[in-house]
Chimera marker file (.cmm) of the C-alpha trace (Angstrom):
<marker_set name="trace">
<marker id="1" x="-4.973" y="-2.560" z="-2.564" r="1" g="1" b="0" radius="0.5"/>
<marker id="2" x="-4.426" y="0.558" z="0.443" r="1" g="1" b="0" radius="0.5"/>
<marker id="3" x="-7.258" y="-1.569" z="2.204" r="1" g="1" b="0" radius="0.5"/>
<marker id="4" x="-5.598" y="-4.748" z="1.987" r="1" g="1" b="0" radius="0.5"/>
<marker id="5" x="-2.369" y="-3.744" z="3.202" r="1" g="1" b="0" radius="0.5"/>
<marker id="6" x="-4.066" y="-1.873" z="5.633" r="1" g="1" b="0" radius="0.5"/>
<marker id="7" x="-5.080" y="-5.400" z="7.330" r="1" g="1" b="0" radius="0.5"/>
<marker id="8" x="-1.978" y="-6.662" z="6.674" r="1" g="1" b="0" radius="0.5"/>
<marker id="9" x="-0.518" y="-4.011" z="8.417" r="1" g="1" b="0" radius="0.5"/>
<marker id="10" x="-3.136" y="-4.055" z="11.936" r="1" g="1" b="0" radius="0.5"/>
<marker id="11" x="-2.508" y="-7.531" z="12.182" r="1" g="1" b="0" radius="0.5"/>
<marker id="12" x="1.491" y="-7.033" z="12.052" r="1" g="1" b="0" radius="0.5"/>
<marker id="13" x="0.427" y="-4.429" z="14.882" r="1" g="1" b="0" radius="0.5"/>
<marker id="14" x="-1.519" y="-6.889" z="16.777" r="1" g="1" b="0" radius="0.5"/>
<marker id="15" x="0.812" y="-9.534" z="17.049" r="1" g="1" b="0" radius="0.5"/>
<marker id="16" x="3.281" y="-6.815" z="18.572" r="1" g="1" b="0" radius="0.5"/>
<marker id="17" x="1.129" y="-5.929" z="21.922" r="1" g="1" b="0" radius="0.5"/>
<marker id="18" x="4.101" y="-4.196" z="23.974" r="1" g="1" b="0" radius="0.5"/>
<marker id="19" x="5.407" y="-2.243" z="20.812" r="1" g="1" b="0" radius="0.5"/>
<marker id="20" x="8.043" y="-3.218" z="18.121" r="1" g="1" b="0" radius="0.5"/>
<marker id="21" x="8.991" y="-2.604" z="14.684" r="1" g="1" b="0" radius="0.5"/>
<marker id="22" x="7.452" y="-3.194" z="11.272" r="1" g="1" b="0" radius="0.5"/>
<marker id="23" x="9.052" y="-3.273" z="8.345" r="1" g="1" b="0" radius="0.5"/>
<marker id="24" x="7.484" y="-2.933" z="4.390" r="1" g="1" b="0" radius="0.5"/>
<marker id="25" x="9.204" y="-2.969" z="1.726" r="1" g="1" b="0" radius="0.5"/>
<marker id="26" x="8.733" y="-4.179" z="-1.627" r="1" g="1" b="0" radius="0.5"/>
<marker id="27" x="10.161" y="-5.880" z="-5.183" r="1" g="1" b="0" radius="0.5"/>
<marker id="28" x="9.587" y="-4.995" z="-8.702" r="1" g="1" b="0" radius="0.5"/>
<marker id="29" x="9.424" y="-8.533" z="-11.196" r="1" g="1" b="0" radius="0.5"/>
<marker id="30" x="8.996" y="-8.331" z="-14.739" r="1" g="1" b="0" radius="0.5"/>
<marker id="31" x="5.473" y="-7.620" z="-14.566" r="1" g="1" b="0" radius="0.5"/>
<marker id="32" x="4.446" y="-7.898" z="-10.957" r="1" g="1" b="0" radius="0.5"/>
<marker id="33" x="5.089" y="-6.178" z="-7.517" r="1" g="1" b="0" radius="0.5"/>
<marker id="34" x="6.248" y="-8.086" z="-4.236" r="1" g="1" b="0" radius="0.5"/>
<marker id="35" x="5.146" y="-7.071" z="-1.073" r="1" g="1" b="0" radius="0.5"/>
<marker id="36" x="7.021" y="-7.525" z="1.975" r="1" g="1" b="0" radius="0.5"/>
<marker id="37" x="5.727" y="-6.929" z="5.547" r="1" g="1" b="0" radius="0.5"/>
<marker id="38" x="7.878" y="-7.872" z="8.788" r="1" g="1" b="0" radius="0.5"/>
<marker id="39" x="7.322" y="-7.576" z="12.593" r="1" g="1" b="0" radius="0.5"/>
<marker id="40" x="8.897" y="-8.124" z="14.811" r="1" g="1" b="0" radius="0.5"/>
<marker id="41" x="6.364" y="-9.758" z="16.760" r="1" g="1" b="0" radius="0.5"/>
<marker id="42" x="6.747" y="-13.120" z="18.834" r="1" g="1" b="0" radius="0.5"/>
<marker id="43" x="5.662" y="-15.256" z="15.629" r="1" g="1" b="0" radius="0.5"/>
<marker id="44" x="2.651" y="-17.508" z="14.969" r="1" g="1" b="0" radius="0.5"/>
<marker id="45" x="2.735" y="-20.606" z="16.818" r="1" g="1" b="0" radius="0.5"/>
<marker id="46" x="3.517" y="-24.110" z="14.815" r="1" g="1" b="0" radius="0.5"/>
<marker id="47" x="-0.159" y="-25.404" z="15.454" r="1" g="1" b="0" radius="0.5"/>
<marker id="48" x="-1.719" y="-22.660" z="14.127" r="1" g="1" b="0" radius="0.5"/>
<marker id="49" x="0.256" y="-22.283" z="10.912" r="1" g="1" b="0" radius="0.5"/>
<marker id="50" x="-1.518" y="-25.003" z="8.935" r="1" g="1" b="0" radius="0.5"/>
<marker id="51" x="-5.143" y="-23.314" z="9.335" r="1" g="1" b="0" radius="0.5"/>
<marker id="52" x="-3.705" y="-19.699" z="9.203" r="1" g="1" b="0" radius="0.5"/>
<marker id="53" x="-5.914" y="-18.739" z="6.183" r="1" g="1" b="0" radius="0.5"/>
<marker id="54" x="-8.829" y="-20.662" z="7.243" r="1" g="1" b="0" radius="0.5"/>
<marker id="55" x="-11.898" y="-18.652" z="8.196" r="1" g="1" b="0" radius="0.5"/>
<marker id="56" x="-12.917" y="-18.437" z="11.655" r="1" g="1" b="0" radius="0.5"/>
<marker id="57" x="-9.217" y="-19.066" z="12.490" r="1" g="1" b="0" radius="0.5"/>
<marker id="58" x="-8.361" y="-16.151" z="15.300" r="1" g="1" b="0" radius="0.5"/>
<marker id="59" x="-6.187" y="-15.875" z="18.432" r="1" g="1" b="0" radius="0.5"/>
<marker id="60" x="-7.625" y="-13.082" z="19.355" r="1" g="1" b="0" radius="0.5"/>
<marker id="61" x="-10.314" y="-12.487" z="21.899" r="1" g="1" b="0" radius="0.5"/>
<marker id="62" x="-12.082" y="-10.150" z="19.653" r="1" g="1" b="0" radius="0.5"/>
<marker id="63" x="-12.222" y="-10.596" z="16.160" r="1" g="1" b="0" radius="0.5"/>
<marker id="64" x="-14.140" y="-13.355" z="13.695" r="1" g="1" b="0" radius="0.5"/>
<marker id="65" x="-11.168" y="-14.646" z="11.822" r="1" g="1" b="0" radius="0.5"/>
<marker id="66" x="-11.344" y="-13.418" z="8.434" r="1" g="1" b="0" radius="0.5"/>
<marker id="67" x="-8.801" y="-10.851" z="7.880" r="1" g="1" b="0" radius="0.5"/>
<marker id="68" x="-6.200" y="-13.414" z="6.984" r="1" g="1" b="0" radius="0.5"/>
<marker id="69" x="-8.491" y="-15.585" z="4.244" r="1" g="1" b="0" radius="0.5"/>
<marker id="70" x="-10.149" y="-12.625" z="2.444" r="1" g="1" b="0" radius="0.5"/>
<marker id="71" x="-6.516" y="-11.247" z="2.171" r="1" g="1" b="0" radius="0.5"/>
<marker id="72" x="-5.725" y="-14.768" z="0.581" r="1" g="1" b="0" radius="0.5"/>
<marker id="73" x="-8.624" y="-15.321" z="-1.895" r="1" g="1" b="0" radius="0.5"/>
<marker id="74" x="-7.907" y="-11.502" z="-2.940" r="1" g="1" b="0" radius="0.5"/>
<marker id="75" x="-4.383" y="-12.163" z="-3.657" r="1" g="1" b="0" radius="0.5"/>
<marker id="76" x="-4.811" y="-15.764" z="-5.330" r="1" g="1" b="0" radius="0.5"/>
<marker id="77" x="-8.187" y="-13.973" z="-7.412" r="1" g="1" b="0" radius="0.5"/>
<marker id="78" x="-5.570" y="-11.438" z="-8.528" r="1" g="1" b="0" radius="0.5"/>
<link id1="1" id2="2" r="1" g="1" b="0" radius="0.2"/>
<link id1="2" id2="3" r="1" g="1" b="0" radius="0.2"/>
<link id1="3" id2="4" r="1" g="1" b="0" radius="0.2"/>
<link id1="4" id2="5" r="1" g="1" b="0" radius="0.2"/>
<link id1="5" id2="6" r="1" g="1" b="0" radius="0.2"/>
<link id1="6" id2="7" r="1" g="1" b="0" radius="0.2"/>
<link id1="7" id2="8" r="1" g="1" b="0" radius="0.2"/>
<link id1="8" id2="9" r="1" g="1" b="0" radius="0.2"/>
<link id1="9" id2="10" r="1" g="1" b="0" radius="0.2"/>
<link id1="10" id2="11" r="1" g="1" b="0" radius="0.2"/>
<link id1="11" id2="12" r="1" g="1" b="0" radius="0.2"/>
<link id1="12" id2="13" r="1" g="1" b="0" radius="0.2"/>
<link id1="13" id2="14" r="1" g="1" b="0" radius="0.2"/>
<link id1="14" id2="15" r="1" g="1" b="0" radius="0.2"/>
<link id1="15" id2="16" r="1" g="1" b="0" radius="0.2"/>
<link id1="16" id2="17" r="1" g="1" b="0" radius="0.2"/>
<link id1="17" id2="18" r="1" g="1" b="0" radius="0.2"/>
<link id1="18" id2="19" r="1" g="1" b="0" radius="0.2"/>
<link id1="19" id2="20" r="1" g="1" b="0" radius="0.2"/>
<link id1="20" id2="21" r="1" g="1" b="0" radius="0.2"/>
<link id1="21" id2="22" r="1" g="1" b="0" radius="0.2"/>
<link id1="22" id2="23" r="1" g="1" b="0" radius="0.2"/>
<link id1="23" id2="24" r="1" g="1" b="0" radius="0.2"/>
<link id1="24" id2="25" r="1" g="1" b="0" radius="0.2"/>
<link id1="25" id2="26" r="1" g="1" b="0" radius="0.2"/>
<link id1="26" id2="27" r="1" g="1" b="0" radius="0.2"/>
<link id1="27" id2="28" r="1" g="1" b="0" radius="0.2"/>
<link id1="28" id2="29" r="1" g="1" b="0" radius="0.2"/>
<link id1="29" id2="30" r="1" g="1" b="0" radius="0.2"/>
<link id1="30" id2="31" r="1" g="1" b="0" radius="0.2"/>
<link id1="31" id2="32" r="1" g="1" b="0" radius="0.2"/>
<link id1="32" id2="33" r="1" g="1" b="0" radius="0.2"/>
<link id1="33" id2="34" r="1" g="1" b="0" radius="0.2"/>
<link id1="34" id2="35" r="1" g="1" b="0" radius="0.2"/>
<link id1="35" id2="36" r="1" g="1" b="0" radius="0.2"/>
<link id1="36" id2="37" r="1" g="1" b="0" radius="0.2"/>
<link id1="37" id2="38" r="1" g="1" b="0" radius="0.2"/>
<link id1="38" id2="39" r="1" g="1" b="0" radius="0.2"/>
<link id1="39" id2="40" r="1" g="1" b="0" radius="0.2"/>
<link id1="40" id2="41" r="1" g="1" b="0" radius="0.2"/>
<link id1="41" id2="42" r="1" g="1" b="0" radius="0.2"/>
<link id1="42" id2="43" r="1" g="1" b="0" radius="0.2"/>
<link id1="43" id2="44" r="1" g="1" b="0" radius="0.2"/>
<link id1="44" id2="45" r="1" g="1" b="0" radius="0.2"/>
<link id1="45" id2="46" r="1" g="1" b="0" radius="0.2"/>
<link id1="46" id2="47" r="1" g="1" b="0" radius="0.2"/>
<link id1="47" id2="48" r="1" g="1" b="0" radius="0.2"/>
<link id1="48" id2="49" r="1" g="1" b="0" radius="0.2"/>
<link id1="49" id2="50" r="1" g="1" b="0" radius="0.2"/>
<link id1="50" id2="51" r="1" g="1" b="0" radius="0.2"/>
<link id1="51" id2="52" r="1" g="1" b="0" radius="0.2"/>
<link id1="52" id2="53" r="1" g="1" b="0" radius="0.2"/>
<link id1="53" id2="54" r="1" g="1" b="0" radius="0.2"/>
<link id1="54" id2="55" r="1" g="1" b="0" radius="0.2"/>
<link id1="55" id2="56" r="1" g="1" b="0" radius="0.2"/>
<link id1="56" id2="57" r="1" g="1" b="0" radius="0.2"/>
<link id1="57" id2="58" r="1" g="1" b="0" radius="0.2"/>
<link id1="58" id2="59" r="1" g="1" b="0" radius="0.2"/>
<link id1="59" id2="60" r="1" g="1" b="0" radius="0.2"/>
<link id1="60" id2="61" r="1" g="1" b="0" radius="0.2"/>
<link id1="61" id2="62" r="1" g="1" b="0" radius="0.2"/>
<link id1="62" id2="63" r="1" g="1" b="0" radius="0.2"/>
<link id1="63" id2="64" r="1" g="1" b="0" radius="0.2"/>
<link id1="64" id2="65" r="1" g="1" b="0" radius="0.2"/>
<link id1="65" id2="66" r="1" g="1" b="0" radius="0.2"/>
<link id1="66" id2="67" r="1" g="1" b="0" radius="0.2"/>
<link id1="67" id2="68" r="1" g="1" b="0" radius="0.2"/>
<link id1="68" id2="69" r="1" g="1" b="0" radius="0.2"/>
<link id1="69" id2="70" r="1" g="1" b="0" radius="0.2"/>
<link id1="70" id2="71" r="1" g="1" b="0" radius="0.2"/>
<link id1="71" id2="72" r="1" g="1" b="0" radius="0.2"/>
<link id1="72" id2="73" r="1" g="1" b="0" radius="0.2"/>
<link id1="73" id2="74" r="1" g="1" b="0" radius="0.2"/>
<link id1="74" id2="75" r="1" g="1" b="0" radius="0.2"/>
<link id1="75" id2="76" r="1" g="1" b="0" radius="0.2"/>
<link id1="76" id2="77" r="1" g="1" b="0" radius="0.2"/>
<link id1="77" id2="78" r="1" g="1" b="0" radius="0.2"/>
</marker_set>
């Protein structure tokens, strides 16, 4: 879980190149935990947002685009 949120976490920092603020917090349900992660970075643009958690999706000039779908399949396998 750490390693997870660690992702979740670099890519919050990535999206934030001249600095900012992130924010994590979370919510307890009946039998589950929420969490919540906010930057306050410029945002993802519209045309990417459909293929967000597709593999090999990346705006960045290093990176293979993975991050984003592992996190997914981990969650949804949870």
């Amino acid at each position: 879980m750490i390693l997870r949120l660690y992702y979740l976490v670099k890519n919050a920092i990535d999206a934030m190149p001249a600095g900012g603020t992130i924010t994590i917090s979370y919510k307890q349900t009946s039998d589950n935990y929420e969490i919540f992660i906010v930057d306050t970075g410029s945002g993802i643009q519209e045309e990417i947002l459909p293929r967000l958690f597709s593999p090999l999706q990346t705006t960045k000039a290093q990176g293979m685009g993975f991050g984003l779908a592992i996190c997914k399949r981990i969650i949804e396998g949870s």
